[in-house]
C-alpha positions in Angstrom: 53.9 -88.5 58.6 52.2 -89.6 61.4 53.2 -89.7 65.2 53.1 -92.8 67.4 50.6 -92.5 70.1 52.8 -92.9 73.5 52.2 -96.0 75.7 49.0 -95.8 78.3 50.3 -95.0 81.6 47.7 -95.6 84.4 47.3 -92.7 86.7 46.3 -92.3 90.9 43.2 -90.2 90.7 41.0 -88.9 93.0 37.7 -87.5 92.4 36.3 -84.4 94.6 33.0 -82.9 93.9 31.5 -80.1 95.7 28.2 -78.6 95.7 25.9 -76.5 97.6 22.5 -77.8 96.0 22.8 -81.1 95.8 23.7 -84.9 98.0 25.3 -87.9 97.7 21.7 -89.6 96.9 21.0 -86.9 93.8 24.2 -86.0 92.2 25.9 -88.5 90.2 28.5 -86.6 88.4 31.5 -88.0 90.9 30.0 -91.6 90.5 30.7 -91.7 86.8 33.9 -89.9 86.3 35.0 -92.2 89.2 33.5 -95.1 87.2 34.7 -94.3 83.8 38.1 -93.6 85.3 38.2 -97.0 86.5 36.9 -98.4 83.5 39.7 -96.6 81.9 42.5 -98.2 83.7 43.1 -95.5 86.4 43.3 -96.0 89.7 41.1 -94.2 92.2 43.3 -93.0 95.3 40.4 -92.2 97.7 37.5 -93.7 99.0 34.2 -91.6 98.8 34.2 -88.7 101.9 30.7 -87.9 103.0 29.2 -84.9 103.6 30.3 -81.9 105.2 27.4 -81.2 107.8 
């Protein structure tokens, strides 16, 4: 017996990443969960913040 995989459902996401030791030019992390997100279906709910200084 084998259970039926429910239906995709698209989701709002936003994508927050924090650090202490690196920038937006050297840490790519939030670029490609935001990008495989997308590529996933999901929509991304906020545009990209800056820095905090």
């Amino acid at each position: 017996m084998s259970q039926a995989s429910p239906d995709f459902v698209p989701l709002n996401i936003a994508v927050l990443t924090v650090s202490d030791t690196r920038t937006a030019e050297n840490d790519t992390s939030g670029d490609l969960l935001a990008q495989r997100l997308g590529e996933a279906g999901h929509a991304l709910v906020l545009p990209p913040v800056g820095t905090g200084s």
